[in-house]
C-alpha positions in Angstrom: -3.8 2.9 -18.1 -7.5 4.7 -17.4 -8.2 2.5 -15.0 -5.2 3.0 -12.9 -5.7 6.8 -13.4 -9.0 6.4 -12.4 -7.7 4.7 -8.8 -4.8 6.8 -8.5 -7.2 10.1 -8.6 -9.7 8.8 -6.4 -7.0 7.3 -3.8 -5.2 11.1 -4.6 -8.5 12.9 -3.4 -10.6 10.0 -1.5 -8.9 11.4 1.9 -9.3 15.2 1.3 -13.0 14.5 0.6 -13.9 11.8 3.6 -12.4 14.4 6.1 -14.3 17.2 5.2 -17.5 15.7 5.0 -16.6 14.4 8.7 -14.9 17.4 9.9 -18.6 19.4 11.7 -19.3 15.8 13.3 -15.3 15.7 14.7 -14.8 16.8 18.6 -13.7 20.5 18.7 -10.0 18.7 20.5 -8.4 16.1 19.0 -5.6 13.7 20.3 -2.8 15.7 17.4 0.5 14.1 18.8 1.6 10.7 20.5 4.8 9.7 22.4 6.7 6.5 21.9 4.4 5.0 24.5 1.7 6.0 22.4 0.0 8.2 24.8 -1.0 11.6 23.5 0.7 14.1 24.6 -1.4 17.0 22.8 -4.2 17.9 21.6 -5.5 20.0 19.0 -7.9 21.6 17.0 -10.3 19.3 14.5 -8.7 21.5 11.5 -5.2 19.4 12.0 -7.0 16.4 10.7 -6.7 18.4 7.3 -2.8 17.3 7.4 -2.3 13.7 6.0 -5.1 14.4 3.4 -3.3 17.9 2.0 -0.2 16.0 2.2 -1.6 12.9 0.1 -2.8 15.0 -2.1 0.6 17.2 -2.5 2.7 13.9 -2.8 -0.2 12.5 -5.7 0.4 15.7 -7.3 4.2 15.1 -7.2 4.4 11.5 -8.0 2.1 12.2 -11.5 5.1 14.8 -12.5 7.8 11.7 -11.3 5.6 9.6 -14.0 5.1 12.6 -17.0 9.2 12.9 -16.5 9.8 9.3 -16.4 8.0 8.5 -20.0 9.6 11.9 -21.8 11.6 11.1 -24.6 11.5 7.2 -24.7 9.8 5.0 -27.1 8.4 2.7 -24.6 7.9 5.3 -22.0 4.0 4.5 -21.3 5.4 1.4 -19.0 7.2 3.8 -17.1 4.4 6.1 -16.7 2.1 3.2 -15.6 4.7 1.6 -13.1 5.3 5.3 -11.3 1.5 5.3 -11.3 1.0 2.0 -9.6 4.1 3.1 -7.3 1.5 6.0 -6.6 -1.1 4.3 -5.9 0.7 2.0 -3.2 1.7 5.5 -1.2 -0.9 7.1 -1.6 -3.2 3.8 -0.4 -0.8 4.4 2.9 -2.0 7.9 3.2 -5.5 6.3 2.9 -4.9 4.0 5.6 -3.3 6.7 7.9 -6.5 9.4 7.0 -8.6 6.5 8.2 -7.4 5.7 10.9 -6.7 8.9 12.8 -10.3 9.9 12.0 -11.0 6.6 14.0 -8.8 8.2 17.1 -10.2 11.8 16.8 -13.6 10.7 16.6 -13.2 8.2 20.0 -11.1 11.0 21.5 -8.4 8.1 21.8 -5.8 9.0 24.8 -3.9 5.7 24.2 -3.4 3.8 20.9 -2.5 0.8 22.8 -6.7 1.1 23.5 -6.9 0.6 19.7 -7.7 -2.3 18.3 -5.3 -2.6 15.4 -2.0 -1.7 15.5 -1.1 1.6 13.2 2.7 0.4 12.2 1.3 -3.1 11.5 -1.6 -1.4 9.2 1.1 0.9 7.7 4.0 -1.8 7.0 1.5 -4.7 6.3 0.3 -1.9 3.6 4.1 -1.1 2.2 4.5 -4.9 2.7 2.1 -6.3 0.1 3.1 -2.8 -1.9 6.6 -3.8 -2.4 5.8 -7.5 -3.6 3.4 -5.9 -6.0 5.8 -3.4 -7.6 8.6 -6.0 -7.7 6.4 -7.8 -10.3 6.5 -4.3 -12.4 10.4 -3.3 -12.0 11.6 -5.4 -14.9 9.2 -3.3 -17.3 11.3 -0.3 -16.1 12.9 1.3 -19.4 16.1 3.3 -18.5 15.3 6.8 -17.3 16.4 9.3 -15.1 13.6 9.1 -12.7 12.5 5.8 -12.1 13.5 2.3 -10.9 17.2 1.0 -9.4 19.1 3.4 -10.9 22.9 4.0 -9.8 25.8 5.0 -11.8 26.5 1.6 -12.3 22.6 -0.2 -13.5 22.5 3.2 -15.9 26.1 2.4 -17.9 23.9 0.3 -20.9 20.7 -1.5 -21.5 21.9 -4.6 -20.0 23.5 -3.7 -16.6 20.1 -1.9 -16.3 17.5 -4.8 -17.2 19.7 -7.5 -14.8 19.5 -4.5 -12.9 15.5 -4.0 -12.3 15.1 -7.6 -12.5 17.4 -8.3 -9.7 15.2 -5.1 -7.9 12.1 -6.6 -8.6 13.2 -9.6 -6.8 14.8 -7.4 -4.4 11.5 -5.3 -4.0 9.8 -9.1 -3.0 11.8 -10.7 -0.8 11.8 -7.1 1.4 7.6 -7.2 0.7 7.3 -10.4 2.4 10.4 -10.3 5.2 8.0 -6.6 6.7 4.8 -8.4 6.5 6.4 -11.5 8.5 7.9 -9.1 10.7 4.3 -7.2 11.2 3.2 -11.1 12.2 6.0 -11.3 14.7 5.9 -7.1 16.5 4.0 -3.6 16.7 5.0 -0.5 17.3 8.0 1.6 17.3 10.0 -2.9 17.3 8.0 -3.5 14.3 9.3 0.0 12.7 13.0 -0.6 13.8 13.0 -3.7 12.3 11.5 -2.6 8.8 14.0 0.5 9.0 16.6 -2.3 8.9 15.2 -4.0 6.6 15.0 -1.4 4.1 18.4 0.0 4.7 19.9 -3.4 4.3 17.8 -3.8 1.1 19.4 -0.6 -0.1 22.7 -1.9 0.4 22.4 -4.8 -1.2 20.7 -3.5 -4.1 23.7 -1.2 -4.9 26.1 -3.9 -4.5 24.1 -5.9 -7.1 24.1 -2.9 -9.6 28.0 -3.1 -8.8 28.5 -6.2 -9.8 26.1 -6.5 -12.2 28.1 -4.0 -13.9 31.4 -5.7 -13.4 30.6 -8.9 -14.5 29.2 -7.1 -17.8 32.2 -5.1 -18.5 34.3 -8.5 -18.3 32.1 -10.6 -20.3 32.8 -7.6 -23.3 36.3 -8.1 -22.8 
């Protein structure tokens, strides 16, 4: 458990700190919005670069009050702390990746992300990609809470509808994990992030269907 709190604080600050320490070398204008056609289409002052890093640090700030409220009041309520802290640490490794990369753009004055290299949707959803497949393997360590894991009215009626539940998440949580990271093999840009946003949603509505039945198939076995 140090350990991870040990990478989740340094992922939770790691952005703040790398931009200041850049921010006198940074051009006084920076590309601070693109289009669809990724060409920027303003720019602004070096301070803006300040953004993702506050915000990384506001949502690490959140995410450990998701985890204190997710172990309150339950026996085994350290695994839930320590899967909301690896849940951290895969969104806040995003906000690492974002930080990054737009210093990358402000410091080449970058007009056109087409110009780039690598692809920032395919870096982001590669990112969330091998994130989900991780915390799938966690989900079934979920203990029921009000905060955490696949939780509908449904996986939350007894202990059993919500451990088929997390287990048929975690599985859920992989199969998503490696259908974005074939899509980030197969598009880029705003395709790549259509075809996740469907992804996801469809993963949403299957996972509530499962809790559904899951449910319904328990309440028949009692009878």
């Amino acid at each position: 458990m140090k350990k991870k709190k040990l990478i989740y604080f340094i992922l939770m600050v790691f952005p703040l700190i790398v931009v200041c320490l850049t921010l006198p070398f940074l051009p006084e204008q920076i590309p601070a919005h693109y289009n669809l056609n990724n060409e920027v289409t303003r720019w602004g002052s070096k301070y803006e670069t300040l953004f993702f890093p506050c915000i990384a640090l506001f949502v690490g700030l959140f995410l450990l009050g998701i985890a204190k409220l997710s172990s309150k009041d339950l026996e085994n309520g350290q695994q839930n702390e320590e899967v909301c802290l690896l849940a951290g640490i895969v969104a806040l490794l995003i906000f690492n990746v974002m930080t990054l990369f737009f210093l990358y753009t402000d410091f080449k004055s970058i007009a056109n992300l087409n110009s780039v290299p690598i692809d920032l949707y395919q870096l982001i959803f590669g990112t969330l990609g091998f994130g989900l497949i991780f915390l799938g393997q966690q989900m079934p360590k979920v203990k029921m809470n009000h905060s955490l894991g696949l939780r509908t009215q449904w996986s939350m009626k007894n202990e059993t509808t919500w451990l088929k539940s997390q287990i048929f998440g975690g599985y859920s949580f992989i199969v998503t994990g490696i259908a974005i990271l074939l899509i980030c093999f197969m598009t880029n840009g705003l395709n790549l992030f259509l075809w996740v946003f469907a992804v996801i949603i469809l993963q949403l509505i299957v996972d509530i269907f499962a809790t559904w039945k899951i449910a319904k198939d328990n309440e028949a076995n009692i009878e």
